[in-house]
Each structure stands twice: as structure tokens, then as C-alpha cells.
C-alpha atoms as a printed R data frame, in Angstrom:
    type eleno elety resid chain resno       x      y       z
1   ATOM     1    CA   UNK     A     1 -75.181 11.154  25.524
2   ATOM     2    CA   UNK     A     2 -76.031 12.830  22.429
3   ATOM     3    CA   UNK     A     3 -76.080 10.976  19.355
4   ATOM     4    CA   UNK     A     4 -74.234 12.112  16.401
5   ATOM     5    CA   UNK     A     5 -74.451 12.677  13.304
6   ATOM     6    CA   UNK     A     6 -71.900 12.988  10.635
7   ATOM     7    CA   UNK     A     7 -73.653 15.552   7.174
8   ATOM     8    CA   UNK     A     8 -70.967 15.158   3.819
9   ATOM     9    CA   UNK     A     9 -71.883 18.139   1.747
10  ATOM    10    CA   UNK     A    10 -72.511 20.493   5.283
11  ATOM    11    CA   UNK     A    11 -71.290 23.777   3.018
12  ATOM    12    CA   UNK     A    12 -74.407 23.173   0.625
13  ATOM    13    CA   UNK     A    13 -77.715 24.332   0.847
14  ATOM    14    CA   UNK     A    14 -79.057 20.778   1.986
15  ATOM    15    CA   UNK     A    15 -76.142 20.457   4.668
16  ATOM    16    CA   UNK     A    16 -77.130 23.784   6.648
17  ATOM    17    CA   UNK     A    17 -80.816 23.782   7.170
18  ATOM    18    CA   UNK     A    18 -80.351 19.755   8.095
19  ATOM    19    CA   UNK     A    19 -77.904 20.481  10.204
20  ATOM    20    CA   UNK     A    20 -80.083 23.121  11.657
21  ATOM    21    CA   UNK     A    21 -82.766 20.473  12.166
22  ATOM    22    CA   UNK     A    22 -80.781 18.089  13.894
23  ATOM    23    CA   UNK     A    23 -78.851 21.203  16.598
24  ATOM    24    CA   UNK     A    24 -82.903 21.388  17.387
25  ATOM    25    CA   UNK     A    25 -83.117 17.788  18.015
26  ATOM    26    CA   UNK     A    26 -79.931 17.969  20.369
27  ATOM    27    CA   UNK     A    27 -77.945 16.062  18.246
28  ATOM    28    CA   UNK     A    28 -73.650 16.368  18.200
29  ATOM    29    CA   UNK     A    29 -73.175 17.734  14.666
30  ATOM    30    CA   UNK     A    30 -70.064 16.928  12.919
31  ATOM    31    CA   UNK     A    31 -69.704 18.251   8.858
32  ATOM    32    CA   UNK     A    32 -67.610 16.944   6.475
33  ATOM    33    CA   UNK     A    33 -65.544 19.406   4.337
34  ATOM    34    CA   UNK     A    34 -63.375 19.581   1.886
35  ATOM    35    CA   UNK     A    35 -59.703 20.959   2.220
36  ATOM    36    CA   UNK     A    36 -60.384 23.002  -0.835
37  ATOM    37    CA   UNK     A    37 -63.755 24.582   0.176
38  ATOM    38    CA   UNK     A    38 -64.741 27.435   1.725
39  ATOM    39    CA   UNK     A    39 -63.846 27.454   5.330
40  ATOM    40    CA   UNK     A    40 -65.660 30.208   6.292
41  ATOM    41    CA   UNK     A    41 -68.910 28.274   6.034
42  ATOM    42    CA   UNK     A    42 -71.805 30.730   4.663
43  ATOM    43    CA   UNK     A    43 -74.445 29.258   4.725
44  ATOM    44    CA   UNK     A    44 -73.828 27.917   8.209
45  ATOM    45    CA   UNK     A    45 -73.204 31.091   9.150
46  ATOM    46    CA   UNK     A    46 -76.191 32.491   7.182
47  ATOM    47    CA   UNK     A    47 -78.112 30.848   9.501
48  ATOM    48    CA   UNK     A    48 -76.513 31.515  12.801
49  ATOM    49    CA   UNK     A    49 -75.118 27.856  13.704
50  ATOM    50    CA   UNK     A    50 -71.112 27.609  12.375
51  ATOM    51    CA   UNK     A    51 -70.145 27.745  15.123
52  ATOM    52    CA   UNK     A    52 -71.995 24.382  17.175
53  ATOM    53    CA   UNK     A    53 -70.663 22.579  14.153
54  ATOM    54    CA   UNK     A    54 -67.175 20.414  14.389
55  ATOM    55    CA   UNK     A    55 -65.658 20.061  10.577
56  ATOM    56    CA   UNK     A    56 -63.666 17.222   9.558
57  ATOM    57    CA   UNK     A    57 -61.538 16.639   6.345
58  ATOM    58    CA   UNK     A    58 -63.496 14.718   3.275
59  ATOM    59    CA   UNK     A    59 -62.201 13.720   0.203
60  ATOM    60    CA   UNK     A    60 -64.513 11.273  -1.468
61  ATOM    61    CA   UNK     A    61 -61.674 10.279  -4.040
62  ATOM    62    CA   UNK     A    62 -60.067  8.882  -1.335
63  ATOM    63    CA   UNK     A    63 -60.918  5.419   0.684
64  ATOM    64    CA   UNK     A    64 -58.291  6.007   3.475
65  ATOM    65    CA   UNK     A    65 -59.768  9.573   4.484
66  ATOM    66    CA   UNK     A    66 -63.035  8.305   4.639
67  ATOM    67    CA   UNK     A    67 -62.039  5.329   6.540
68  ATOM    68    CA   UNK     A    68 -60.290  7.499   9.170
69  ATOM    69    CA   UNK     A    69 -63.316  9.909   9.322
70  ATOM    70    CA   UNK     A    70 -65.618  7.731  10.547
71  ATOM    71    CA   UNK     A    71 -63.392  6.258  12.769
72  ATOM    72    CA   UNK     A    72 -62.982  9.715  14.391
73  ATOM    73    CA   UNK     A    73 -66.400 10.798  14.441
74  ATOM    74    CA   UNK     A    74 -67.960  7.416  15.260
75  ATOM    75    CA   UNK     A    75 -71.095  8.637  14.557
76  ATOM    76    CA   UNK     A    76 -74.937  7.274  14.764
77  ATOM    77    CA   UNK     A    77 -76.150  8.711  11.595
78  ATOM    78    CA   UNK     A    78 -74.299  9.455   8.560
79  ATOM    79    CA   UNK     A    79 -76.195 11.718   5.766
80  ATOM    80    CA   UNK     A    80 -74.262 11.665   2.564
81  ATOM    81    CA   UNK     A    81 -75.204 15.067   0.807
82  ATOM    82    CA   UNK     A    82 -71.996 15.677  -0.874
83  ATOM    83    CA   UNK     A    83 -71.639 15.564  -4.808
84  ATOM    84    CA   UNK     A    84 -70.469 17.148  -8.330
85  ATOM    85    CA   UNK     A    85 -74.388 17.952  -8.163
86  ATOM    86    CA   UNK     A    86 -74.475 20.376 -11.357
87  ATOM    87    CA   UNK     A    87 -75.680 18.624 -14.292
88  ATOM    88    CA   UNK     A    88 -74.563 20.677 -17.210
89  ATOM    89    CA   UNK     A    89 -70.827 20.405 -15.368
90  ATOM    90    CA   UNK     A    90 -71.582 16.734 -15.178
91  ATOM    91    CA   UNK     A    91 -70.957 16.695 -19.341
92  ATOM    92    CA   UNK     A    92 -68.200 18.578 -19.070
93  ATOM    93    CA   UNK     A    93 -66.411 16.432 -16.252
94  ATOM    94    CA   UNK     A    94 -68.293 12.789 -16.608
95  ATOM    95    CA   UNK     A    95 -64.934 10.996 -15.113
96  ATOM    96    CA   UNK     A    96 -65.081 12.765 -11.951
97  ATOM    97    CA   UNK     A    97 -68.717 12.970 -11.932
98  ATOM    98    CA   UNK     A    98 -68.605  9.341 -11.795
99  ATOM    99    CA   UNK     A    99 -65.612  8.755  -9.336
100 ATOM   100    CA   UNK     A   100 -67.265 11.600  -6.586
101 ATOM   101    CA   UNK     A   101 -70.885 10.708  -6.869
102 ATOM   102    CA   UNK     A   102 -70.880  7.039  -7.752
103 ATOM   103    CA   UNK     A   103 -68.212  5.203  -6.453
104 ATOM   104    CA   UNK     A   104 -67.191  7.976  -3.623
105 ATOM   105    CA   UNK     A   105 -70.757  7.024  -2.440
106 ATOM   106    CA   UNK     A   106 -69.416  3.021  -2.159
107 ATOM   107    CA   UNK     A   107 -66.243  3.994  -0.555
108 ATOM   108    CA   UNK     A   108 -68.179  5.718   2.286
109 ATOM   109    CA   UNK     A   109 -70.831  2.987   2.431
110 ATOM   110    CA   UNK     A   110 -67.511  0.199   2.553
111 ATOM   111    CA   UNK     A   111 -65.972  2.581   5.523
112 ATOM   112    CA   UNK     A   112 -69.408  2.004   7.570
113 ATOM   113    CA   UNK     A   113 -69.261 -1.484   7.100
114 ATOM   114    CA   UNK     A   114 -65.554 -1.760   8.476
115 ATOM   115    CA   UNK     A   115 -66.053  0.693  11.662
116 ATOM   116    CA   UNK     A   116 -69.504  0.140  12.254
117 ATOM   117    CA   UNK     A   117 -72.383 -1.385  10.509
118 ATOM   118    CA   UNK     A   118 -75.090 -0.510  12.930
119 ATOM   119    CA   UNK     A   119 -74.787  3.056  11.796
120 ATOM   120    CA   UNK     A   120 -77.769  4.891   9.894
121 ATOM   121    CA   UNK     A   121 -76.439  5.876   6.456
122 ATOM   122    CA   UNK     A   122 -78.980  8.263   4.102
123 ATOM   123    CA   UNK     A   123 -78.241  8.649   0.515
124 ATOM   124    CA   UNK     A   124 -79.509 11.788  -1.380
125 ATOM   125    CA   UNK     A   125 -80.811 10.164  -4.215
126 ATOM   126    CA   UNK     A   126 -81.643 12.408  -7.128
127 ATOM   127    CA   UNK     A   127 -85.365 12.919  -9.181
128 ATOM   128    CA   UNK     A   128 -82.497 13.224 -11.881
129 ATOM   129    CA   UNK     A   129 -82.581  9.408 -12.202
130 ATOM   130    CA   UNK     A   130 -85.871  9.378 -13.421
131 ATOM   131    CA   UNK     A   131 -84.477 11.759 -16.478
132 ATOM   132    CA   UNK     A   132 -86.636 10.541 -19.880
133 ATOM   133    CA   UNK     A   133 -89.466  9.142 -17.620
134 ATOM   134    CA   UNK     A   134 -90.834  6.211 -18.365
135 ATOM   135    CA   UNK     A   135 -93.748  6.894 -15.790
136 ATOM   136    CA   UNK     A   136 -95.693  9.893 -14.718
137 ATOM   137    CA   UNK     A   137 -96.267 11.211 -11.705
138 ATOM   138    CA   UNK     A   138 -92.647  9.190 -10.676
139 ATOM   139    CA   UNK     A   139 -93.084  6.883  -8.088
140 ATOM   140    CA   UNK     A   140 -90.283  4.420  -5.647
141 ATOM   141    CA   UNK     A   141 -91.338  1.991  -8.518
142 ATOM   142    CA   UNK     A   142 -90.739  3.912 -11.681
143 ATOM   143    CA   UNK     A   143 -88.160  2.920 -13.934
144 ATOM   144    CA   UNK     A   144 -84.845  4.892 -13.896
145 ATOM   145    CA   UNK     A   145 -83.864  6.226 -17.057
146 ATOM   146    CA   UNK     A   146 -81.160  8.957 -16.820
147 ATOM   147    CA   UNK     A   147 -80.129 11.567 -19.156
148 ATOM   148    CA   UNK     A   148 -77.245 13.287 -17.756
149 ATOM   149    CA   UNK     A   149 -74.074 11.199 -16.372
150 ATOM   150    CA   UNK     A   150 -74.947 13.210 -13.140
151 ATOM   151    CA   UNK     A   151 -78.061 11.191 -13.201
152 ATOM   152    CA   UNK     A   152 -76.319  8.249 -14.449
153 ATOM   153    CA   UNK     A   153 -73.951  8.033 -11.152
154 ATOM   154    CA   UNK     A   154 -76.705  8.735  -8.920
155 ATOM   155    CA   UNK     A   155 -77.995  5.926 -10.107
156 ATOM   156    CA   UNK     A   156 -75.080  3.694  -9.338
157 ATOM   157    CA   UNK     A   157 -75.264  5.577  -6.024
158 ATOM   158    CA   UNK     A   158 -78.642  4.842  -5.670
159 ATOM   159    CA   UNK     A   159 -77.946  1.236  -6.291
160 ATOM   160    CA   UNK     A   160 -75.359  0.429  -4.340
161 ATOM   161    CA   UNK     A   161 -76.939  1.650  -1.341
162 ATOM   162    CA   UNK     A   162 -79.529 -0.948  -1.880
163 ATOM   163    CA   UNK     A   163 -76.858 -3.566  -2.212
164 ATOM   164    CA   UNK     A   164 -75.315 -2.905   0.982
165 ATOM   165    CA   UNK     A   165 -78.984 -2.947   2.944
166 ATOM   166    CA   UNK     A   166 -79.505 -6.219   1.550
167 ATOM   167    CA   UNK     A   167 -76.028 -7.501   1.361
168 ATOM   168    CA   UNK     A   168 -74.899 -6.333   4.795
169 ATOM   169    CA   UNK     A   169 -78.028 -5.598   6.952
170 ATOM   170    CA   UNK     A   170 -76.874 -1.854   7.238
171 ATOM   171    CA   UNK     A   171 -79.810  0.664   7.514
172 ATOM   172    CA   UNK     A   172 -79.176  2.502   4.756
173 ATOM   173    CA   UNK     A   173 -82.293  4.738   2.893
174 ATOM   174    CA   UNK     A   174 -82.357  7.302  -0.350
175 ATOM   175    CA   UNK     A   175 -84.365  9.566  -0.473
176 ATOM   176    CA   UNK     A   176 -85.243 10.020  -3.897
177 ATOM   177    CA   UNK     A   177 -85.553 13.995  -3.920
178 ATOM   178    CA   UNK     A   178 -86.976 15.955  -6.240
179 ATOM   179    CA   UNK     A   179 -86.257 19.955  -7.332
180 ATOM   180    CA   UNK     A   180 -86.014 21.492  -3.184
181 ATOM   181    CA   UNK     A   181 -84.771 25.218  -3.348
182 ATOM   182    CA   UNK     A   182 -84.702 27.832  -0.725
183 ATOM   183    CA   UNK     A   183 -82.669 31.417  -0.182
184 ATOM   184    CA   UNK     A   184 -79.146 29.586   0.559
185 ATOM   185    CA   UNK     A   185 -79.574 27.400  -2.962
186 ATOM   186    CA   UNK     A   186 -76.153 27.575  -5.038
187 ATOM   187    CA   UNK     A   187 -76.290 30.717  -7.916
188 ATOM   188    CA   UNK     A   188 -75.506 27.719 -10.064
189 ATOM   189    CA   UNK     A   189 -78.973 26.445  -9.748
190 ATOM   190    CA   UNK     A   190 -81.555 27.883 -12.297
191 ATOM   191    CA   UNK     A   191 -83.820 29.305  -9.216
192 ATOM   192    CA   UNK     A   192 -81.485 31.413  -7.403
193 ATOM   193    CA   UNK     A   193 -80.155 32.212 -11.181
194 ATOM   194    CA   UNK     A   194 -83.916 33.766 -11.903
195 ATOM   195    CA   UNK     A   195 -84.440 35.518  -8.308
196 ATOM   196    CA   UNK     A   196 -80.847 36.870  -7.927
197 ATOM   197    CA   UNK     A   197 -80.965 37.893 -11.688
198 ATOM   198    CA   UNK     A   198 -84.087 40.016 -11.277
199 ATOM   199    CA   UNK     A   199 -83.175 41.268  -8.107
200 ATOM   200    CA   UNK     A   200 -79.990 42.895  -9.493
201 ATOM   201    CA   UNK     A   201 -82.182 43.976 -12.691
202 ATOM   202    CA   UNK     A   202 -84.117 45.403 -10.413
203 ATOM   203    CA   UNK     A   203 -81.211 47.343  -8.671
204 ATOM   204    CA   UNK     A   204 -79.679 48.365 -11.776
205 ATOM   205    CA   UNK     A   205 -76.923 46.529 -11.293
206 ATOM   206    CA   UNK     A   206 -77.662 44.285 -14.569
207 ATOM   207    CA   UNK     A   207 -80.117 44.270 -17.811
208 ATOM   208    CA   UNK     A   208 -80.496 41.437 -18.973
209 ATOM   209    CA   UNK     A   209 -81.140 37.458 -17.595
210 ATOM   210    CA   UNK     A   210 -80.590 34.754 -20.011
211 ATOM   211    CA   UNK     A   211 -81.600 31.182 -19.079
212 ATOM   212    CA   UNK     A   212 -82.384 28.024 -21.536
213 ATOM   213    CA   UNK     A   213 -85.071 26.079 -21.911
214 ATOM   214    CA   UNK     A   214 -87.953 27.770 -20.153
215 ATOM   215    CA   UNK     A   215 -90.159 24.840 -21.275
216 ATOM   216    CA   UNK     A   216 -88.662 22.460 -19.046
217 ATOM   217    CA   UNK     A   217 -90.838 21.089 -16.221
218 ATOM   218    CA   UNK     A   218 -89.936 20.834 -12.143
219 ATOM   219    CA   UNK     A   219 -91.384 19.464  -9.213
220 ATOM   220    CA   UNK     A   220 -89.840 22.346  -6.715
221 ATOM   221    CA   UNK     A   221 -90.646 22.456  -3.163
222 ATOM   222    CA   UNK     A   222 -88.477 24.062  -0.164
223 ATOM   223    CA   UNK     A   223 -85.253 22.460   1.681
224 ATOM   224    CA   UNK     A   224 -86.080 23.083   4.531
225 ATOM   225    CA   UNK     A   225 -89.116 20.682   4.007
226 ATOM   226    CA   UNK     A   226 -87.084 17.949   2.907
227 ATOM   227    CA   UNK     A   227 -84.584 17.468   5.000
228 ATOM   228    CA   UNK     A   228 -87.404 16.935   7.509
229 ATOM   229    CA   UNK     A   229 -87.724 13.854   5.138
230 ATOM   230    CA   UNK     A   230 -83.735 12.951   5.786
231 ATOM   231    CA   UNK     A   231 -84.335 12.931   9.421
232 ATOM   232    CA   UNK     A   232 -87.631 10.579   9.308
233 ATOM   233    CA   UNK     A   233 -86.193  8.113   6.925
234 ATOM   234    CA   UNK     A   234 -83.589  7.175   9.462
235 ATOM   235    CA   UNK     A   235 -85.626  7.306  12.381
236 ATOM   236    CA   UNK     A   236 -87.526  4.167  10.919
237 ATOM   237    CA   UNK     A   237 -87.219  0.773  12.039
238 ATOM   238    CA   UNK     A   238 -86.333 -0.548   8.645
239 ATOM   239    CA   UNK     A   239 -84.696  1.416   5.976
240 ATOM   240    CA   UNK     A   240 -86.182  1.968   2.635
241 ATOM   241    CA   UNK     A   241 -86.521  4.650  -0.372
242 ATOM   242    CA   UNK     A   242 -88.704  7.531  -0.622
243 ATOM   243    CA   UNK     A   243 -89.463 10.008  -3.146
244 ATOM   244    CA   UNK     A   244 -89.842 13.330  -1.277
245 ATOM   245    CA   UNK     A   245 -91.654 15.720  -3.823
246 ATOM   246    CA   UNK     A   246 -94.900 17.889  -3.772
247 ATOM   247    CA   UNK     A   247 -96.863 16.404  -6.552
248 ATOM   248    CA   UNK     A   248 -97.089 19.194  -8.254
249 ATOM   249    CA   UNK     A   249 -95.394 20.659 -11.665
250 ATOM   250    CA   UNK     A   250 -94.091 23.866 -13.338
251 ATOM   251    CA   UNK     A   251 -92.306 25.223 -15.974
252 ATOM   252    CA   UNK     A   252 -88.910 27.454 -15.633
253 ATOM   253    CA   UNK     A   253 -90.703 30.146 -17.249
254 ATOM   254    CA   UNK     A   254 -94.023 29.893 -14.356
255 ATOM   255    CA   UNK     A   255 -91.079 30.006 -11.755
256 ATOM   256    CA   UNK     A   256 -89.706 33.169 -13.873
257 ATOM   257    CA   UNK     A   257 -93.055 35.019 -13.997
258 ATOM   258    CA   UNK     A   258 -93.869 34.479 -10.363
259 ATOM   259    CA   UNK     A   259 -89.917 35.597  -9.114
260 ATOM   260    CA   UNK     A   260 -90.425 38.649 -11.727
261 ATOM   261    CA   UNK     A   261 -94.529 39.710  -9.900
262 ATOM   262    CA   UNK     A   262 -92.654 39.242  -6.337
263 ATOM   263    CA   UNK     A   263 -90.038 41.793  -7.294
264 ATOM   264    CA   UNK     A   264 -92.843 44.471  -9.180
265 ATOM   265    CA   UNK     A   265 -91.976 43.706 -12.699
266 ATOM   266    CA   UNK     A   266 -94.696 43.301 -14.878
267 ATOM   267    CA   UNK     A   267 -93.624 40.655 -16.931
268 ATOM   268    CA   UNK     A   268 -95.050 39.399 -20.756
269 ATOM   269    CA   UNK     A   269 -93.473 37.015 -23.079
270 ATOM   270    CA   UNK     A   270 -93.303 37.596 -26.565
271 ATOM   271    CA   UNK     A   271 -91.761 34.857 -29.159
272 ATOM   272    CA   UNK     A   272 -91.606 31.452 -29.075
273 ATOM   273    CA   UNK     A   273 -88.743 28.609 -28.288
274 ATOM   274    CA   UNK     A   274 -84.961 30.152 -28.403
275 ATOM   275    CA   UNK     A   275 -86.821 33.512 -29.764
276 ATOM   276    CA   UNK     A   276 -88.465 34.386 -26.464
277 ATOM   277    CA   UNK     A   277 -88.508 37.678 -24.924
278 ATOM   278    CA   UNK     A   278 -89.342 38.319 -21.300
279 ATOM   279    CA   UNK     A   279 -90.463 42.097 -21.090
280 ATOM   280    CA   UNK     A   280 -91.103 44.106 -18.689
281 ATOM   281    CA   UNK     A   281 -94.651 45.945 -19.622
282 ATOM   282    CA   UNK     A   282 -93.798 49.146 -17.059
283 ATOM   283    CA   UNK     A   283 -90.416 49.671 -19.418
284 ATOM   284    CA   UNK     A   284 -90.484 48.350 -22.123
285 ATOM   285    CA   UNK     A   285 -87.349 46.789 -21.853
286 ATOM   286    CA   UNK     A   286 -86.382 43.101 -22.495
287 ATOM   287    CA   UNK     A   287 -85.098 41.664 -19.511
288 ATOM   288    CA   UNK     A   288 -85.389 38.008 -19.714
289 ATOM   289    CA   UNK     A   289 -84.098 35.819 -22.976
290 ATOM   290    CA   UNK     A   290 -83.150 32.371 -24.185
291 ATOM   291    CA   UNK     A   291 -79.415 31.974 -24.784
292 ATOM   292    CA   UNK     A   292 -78.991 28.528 -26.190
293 ATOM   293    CA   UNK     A   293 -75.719 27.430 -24.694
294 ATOM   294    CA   UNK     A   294 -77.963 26.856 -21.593
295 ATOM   295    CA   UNK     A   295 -79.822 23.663 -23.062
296 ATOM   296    CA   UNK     A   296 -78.597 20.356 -21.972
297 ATOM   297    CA   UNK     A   297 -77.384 17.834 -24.730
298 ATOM   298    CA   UNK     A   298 -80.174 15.757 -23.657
299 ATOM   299    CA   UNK     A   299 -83.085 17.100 -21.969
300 ATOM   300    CA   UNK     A   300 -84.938 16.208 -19.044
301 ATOM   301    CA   UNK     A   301 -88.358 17.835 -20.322
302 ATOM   302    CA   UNK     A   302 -91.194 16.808 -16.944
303 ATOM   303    CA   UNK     A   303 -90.289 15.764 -13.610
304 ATOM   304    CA   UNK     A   304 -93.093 15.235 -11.186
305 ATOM   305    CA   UNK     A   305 -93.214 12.994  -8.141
306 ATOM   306    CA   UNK     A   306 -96.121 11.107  -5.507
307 ATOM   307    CA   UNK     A   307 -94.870 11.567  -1.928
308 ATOM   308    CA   UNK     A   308 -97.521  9.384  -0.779
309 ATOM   309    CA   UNK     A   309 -95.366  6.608   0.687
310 ATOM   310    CA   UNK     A   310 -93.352  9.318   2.076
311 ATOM   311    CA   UNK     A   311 -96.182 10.771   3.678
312 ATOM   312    CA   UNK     A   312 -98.166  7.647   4.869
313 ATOM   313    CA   UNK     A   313 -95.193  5.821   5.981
314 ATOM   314    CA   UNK     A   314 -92.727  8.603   7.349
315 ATOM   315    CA   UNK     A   315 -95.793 11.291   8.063
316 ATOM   316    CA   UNK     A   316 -93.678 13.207   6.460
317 ATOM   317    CA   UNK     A   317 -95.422 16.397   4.860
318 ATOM   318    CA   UNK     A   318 -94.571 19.924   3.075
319 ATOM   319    CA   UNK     A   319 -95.107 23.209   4.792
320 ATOM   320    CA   UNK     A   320 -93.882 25.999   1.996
321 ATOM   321    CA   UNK     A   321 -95.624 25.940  -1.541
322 ATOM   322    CA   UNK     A   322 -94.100 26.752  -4.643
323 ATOM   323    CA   UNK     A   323 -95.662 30.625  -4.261
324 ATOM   324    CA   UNK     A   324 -94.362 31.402  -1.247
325 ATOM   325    CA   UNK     A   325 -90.813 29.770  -1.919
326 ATOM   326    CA   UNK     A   326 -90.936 32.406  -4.652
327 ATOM   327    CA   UNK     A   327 -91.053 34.603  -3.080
328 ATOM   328    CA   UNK     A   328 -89.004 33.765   0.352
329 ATOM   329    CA   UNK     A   329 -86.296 33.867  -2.351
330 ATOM   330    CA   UNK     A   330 -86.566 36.972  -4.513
331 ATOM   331    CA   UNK     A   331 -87.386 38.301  -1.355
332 ATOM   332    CA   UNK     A   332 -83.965 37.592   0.360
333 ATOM   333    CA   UNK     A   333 -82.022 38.143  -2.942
334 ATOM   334    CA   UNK     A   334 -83.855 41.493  -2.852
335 ATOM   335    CA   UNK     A   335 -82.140 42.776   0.326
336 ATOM   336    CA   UNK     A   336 -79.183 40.987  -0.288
337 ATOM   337    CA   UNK     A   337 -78.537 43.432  -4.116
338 ATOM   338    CA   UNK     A   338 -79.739 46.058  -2.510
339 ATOM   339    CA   UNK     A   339 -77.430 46.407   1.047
340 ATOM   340    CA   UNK     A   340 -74.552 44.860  -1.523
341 ATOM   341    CA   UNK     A   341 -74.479 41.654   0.712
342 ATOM   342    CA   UNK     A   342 -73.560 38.553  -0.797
343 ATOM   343    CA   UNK     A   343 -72.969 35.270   2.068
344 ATOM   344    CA   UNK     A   344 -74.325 32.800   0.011
């Protein structure tokens, strides 16, 4: 028989191109969703697969549900992707930031203990933890030190995973991701923010771009990469944590200037902090600058991580740089302003 696999958070970015991965391996893919999401599934169908996926009702808020879903699905592997995963809505809604990614994450660990503890239970830990860090590059070993409560309830998340490896003897690994993007990332996220806003600058179809702090500094690779990462950490004989990352660092406004030369602007800055201009030297025009209601209340200002435990112990390893994930994404937001299509 096949073995199966259970993905919370299928609808995201994260949830389609790992559930892609495991169709490959032959695995029996079952994806949680929530009542009040999408059911029309875009980015599964984006990628051609909705339809080898079964969906089952999630609510994280509630213990029952989760109870009975594993029940159901009695699967092999469970891969917890689902969260409030935006950090500036994480100040705006800390309560239920707290109550979906922090203790939602200990209901569904305390509903694997009760059906079945043998099962393999991945937690998508967050570089977010790491927030003011204390350490740098970030390592499995550097202190936590969060700045957002998004980061704060990953690291309860984070935590309590741990306790129920050593307090139960369930295999249960984070992976301790850092920045992954890719063409089906949420519009929510700064990346697809910058390609989809200069693609429809591009097109006409908008003049201006306005992002916050252009100063802050990512660790981005591509999704598609990491859930590779997902797979191998469960495949092990003894769970652990891993930071998947690509040791390697860059500003918002590097990511800008290489999304603006993949679409043919021929961007130069001008000004300094919120005063900023991006301008595009073949117009003239401004088409890039800093609106401040985009800064964070506190700021997460470098985030950089070592993969090599990742890589020596999982031989786990990136295939897309940061260049040509710049361009796989203005790329696809490219076509998608200009034949007005809009799945993801």
C-alpha cells in the first residue's frame, strides 16, 4: 500500500509544491483545509495536481476536529504547514496568532499521540524565531530571540514539538526554514509584492510600488527546494531540527533591483531611509518608494542561516539561486499581468 501523508496548510505555497513532491514519490495525499478557504484550490491547480488530492476539514481552534481528522486519514506522515504566517497581521491579531500557530500546533501533536504515536509529524518552524539574533550566520544552536508574536508562537510551536519527541518518543522534526519564495508565494509576502508590482508597472496597469524597509536583510531561497528538506527530515531514523537556508544574504532593495533588471527597467535609487526613490533611468519616472506604514514595530534587521547539518546529515541541498528565483518569478507574474490571469 501507499503510505500517506496528511499536509495542514495544502492551499499555501509550501502545501502545493510538497504535495507535488510526495504524488512523485507515490504517496496517498490527503490536505487539510479550512471550511472558510478557497475550495477551488489554486495553487494546486496551478500546478496541475487538485485533483489526486483528497481534502479534509481543519480547524486548528478546535481539538475535536483535529482528533477526528487523523482518525480518518490515519496517515504515516503528518506535515503541519498551516498558520496565521503574516507577521505584520500577527500585531494586529496576537490572540489568534497565538491560539492557531502555538497551541493549534499542540492540539495536533496531542491528536497523534491519542490515534497513533508512531506517526511522522514535521513542524514548519520559522527563521522568524531567530528575530534580534543573538548569533550570525543562525545555526540549530542559536539562541531564539523573537520580535514579532508570529515569531513568538512559533517558538512555542517549535518547543513543544521537542517536548513531545522527548516526552512521548514520537518522531517529530522542525525544520527551521528560512525566507523560501517561488511563483505561487502569497501577494502578501514582500517578494511576490515586488515582482507582481513591477510586472503590472510594467503593463501599465499601476505607477507606483511602495514597500518599507528596503534595508532589511533575507536569507531567500526557492520552495520547491525546501520542501525537499520536509520530505528528508522524516525519512530519518531519528527525528531532529534543521535549519534549511542557503547561507547567503540580501537586502529587500537587492531583491527589488534584480525583479526590476528581469522585467527591463533600469532601475537607480536616489535618497536615503523613508526618502528613497526607486527610478526608472529609461523614464524618468519614480516607480518604487518607502511608505512607512510598512515597517514593523520591531524590526527583524539580518537573517542568515548554515544548512550544513541539513546538508551533511539529510544530503539535503539547493538547486535554484537567489538570481534565477528572480527571475522564475517576475517572469511568471509577467505573463500572468499581461494575459490578465490571476490563479494565485
Amino acid at each position: 500500500m501507499p503510505r500517506r501523508a496528511l499536509i495542514t496548510g495544502i492551499t499555501g505555497q509550501d502545501g502545493a509544491y510538497l504535495a507535488r513532491l510526495l504524488l512523485e514519490k507515490g504517496y496517498e495525499v490527503f490536505g487539510a483545509v479550512r471550511r472558510t478557504a478557497t475550495q477551488t484550490l489554486p495553487r494546486l491547480r496551478e500546478i496541475g495536481i487538485a485533483d489526486e488530492i483528497r481534502t479534509v476539514p481543519i480547524e486548528l481552534c478546535e481539538f475535536n476536529n483535529l482528533l477526528r481528522m487523523v482518525e480518518t486519514v490515519r496517515p504515516d506522515e503528518v506535515y503541519n504547514l498551516a498558520a496565521q504566517s503574516f507577521v505584520h497581521t500577527s500585531f494586529e491579531q496576537p490572540i489568534f496568532t497565538g491560539d492557531v500557530d502555538a497551541l493549534g500546533v499542540t492540539r495536533l501533536l496531542e491528536a497523534v499521540r491519542i490515534v497513533n504515536p508512531s506517526i511522522r509529524f514535521y513542524q514548519a518552524s520559522t527563521s522568524e524565531m531567530f528575530g534580534k539574533v543573538q548569533q550570525t550566520p543562525q545555526t540549530e544552536c542559536t539562541p531564539f530571540y523573537p520580535r514579532s508574536p508570529y515569531g513568538v508562537a512559533k517558538l512555542y510551536a517549535h518547543w513543544i514539538t521537542v517536548n513531545y519527541r522527548e516526552s512521548y518518543g514520537i518522531h517529530a522534526s522542525s525544520g527551521i526554514l528560512f525566507n523560501h519564495e517561488s511563483p505561487l508565494r502569497g501577494t502578501e509576502f514582500v517578494t511576490r509584492k515586488v515582482t507582481l508590482g513591477l510586472a503590472r508597472i510594467l503593463h501599465g496597469k499601476s505607477q507606483l510600488l511602495e514597500l518599507g524597509n528596503l534595508e532589511a536583510r533575507r536569507d531567500w531561497g526557492f520552495a520547491g527546494d525546501y520542501v525537499e528538506g520536509m520530505w528528508l527530515m522524516l525519512q530519518q531514523h531519528a527525528a531532529d531540527d534543521y535549519v534549511l537556508a542557503t547561507g547567503r544574504t540580501a537586502s529587500v532593495g537587492e531583491f527589488v533591483q534584480l525583479a526590476a533588471t528581469a522585467l527591463g527597467f533600469k532601475l537607480c535609487w536616489q535618497g536615503t531611509g523613508i526618502n528613497t526613490l526607486g527610478i526608472d533611468e529609461r523614464t524618468g519616472r519614480t516607480i518604487v518608494r518607502i511608505n512607512p506604514e510598512y515597517y514593523r514595530p520591531a524590526e527583524v534587521d539580518l537573517l542568515v542561516g548554515n544548512p550544513s547539518k541539513a546538508q551533511n546529515a539529510l544530503g539535503w541541498k539547493m538547486a535554484v539561486d537567489l538570481e534565477s528565483l528572480v527571475v522564475m518569478m517576475a517572469e511568471a507574474d509577467d505573463r500572468r499581468v499581461r494575459d490578465d490571469r490571476f490563479s494565485v
